[in-house]
C-alpha positions in Angstrom: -73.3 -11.2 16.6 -76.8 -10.0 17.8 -77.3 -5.6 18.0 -77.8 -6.6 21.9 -73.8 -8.3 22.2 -72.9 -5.5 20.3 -74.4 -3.2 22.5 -73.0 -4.9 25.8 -69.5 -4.9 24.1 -69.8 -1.1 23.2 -70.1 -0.4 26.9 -67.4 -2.7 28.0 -65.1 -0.9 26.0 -66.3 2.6 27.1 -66.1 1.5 30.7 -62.6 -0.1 30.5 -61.1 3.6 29.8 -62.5 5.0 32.9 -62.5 8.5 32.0 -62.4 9.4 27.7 -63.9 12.6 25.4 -65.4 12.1 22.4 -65.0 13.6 19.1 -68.2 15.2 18.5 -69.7 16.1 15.5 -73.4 15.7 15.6 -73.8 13.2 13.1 -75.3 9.9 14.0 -72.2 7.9 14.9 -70.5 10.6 17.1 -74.1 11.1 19.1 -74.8 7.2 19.7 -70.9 7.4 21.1 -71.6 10.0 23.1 -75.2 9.3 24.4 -73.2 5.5 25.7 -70.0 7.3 26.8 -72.0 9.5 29.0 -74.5 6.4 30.4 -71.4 4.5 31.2 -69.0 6.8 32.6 -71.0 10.2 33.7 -69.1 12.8 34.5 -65.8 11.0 33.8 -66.8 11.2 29.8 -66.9 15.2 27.8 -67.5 15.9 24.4 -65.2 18.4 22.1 -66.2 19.7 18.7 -63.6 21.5 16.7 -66.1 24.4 14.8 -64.3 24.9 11.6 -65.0 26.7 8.1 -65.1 23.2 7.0 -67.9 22.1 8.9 -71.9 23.3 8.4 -72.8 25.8 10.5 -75.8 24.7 10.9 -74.5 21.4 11.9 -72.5 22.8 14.5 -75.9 24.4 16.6 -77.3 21.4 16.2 -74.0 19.7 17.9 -74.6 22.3 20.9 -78.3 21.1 21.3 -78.1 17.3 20.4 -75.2 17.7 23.7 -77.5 19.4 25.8 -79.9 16.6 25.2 -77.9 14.1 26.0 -76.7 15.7 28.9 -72.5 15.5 28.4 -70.4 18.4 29.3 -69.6 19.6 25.6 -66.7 21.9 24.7 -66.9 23.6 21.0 -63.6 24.8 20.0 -63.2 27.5 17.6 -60.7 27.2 14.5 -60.8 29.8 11.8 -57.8 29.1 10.3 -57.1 26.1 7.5 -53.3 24.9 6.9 -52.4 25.1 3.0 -51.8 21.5 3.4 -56.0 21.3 3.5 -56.4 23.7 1.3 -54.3 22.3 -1.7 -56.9 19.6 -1.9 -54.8 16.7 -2.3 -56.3 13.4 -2.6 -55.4 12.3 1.0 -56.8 15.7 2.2 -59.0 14.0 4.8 -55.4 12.7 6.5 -54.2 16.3 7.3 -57.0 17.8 8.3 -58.3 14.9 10.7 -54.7 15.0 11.9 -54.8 18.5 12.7 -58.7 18.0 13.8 -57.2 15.6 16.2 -54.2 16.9 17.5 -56.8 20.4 18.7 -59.0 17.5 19.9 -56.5 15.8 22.3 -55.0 19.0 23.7 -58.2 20.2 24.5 -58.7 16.1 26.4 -55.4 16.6 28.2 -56.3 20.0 29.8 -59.6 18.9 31.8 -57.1 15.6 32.5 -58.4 12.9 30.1 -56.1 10.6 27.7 -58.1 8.6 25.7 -60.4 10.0 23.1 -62.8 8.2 21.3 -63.9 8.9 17.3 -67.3 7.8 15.8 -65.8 5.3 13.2 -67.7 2.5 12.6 -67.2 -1.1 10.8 -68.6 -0.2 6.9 -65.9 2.7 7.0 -63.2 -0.1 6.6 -64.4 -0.5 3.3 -64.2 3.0 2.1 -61.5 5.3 0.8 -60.6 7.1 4.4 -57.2 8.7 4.5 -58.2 10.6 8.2 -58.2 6.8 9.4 -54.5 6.7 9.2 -54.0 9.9 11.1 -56.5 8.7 14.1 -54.0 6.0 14.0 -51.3 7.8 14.6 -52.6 9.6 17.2 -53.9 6.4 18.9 -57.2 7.6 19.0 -59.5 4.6 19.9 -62.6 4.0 17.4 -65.5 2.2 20.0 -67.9 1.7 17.4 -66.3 0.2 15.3 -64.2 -2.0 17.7 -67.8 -3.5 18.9 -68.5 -4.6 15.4 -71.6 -1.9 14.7 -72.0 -1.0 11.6 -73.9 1.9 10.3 -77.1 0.6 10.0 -76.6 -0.9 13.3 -76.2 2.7 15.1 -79.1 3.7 13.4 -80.8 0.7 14.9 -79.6 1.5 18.1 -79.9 5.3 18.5 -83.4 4.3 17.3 -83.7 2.2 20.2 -82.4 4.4 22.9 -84.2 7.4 21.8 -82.0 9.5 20.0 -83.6 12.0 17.4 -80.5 11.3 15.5 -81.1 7.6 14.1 -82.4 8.7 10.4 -80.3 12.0 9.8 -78.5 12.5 7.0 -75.0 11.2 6.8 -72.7 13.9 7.3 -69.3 14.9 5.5 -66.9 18.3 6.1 -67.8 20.5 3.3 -64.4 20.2 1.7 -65.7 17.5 0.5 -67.9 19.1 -1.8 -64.7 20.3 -3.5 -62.7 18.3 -6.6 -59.3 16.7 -5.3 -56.8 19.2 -6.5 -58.9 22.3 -6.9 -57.9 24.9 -4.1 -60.0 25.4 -1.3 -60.8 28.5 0.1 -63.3 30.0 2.6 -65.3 31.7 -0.1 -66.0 28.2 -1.7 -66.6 26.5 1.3 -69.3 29.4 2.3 -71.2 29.4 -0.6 -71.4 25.3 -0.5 -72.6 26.1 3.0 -75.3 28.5 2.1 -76.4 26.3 -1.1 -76.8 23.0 1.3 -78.7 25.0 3.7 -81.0 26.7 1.1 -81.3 23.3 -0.2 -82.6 21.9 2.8 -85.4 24.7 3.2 -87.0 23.2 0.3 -87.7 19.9 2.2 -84.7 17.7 0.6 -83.2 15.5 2.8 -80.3 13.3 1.7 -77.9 16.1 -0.9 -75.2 17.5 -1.9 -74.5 20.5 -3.6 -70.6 20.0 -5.5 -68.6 22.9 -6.3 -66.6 22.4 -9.9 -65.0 25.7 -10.1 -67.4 28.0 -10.8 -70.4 25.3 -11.3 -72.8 24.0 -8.8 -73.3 20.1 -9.1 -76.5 19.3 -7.4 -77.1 15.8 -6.1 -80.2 14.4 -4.6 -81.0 10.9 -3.2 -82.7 9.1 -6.3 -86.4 8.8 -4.7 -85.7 12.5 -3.8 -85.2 13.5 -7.6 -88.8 13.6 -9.2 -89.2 16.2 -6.4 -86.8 18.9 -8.9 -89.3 17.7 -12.4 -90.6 21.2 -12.1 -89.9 24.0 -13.9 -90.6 27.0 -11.3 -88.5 25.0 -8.5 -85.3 24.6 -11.2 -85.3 28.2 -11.9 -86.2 29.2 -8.4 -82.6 26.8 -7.2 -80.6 27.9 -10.2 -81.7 31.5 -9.5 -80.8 31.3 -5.9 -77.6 29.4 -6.0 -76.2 31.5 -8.6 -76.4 34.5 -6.1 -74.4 32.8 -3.9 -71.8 33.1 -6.7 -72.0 30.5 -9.0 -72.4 30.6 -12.8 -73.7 27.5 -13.7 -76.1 25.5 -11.9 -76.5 21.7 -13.3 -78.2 18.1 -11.8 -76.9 14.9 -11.5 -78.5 12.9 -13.2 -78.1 9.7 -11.2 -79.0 11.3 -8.0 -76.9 11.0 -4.4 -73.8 8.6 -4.6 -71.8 9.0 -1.8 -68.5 9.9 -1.7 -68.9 10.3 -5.6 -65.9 12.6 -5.9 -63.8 9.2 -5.1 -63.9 8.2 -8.7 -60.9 10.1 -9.8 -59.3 8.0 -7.3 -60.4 4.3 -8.5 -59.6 5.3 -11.9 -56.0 5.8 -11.0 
């Protein structure tokens, strides 16, 4: 199927709900959702971000302007607190806190009157390990994107297309995934990731993580972005600054980005 059916279908879908809100992150997927549920349906479509320890804070400003933009009412809900069942880190984390994500999500839909709510899962998420999927399930939470057959090259396409400053950002991920399956989360961890990721970005890198093993920083970098750390005064400058953030150890991967690279405990089971 050509981008253009794909496209046509998207909006067919979005129009046949008649009034939806979508689950808004920022990231690519949720934006291009957005940016058609709003062309479709105007006023009859909202977006709702749950603002979380979990997420980037960074990320979620950007949320509030990348809505503005677009032009979509946009509600930002607050949520300091993280159940134990997130925080034990088990390997089907993702399906309790996209549960809980969700649940916020849809009573926050119901009180300005709207049913359906849409999530930015696309096709090539099939074919990953994705516990939340199962929870959207459950909750009958309707996935447009992916339902139109558009992959994630084929968003970027698109929100290329239509204008969105979005189309070559960084894929996103909550910051508890930054964390080794089975090691506790907690809000110091998750703010220190933050800060390192952010620092990390004021050097010019653009596709990273930093991984927090304990009391180790794991940095990852895409692979055409590693020759960028072959310098002495920048290694000590990151290990320097990331260790004041509260680390002890600061180390490199050596085979750059990979994502969802924390996943390998789980194939080898």
């Amino acid at each position: 199927m050509e981008l253009q059916d794909k496209y046509e279908k998207l909006k067919t879908i979005i129009a046949e709900t008649g009034k939806a809100a979508v689950a808004y992150s920022g990231g690519v997927d949720s934006t291009l959702l957005s940016k058609v549920a709003f062309d479709v349906l105007k006023e009859n479509s909202i977006a709702i971000t749950l603002v979380s320890p979990m997420n980037a804070q960074s990320e979620m400003k950007d949320a509030e302007d990348l809505a503005k933009e677009i032009g979509i009412t946009h509600y930002m809900i607050n949520d300091d607190e993280i159940e134990d069942e997130v925080l034990a880190n088990p390997v089907n984390r993702c399906y309790h806190c996209k549960k809980v994500e969700f649940t916020r999500i849809l009573e926050k839909a119901h009180e300005e009157k709207i049913i359906i709510v849409f999530d930015g899962s696309n096709v090539d998420d099939m074919s990953d390990y994705r516990p939340g999927l199962q929870a959207l399930s459950e909750l009958k939470v309707i996935s447009p994107l992916r339902l139109a057959g558009l992959t994630k090259s084929d968003i970027r396409e698109l929100s290329h297309e239509l204008g969105l400053r979005t189309w070559n950002k960084p894929a996103l991920a909550c910051l508890g995934s930054r964390i080794p399956y089975g090691e506790r989360i907690t809000i110091e961890k998750l703010t220190r990731i933050d800060k390192s990721e952010d620092y990390m970005r004021t050097l010019g890198f653009i596709q990273f993580r930093v991984r927090s093993h304990g009391d180790m920083a794991r940095i990852e970098v895409s692979p055409e972005e590693r020759t960028k750390l072959f310098d002495e005064k920048l290694l000590d400058t990151i290990s320097k600054q990331l260790k004041s953030y509260g680390y002890q150890y600061v180390c490199l991967e050596m085979e750059g980005y990979i994502t969802g690279s924390l996943n390998r405990v789980i194939e080898k089971k």
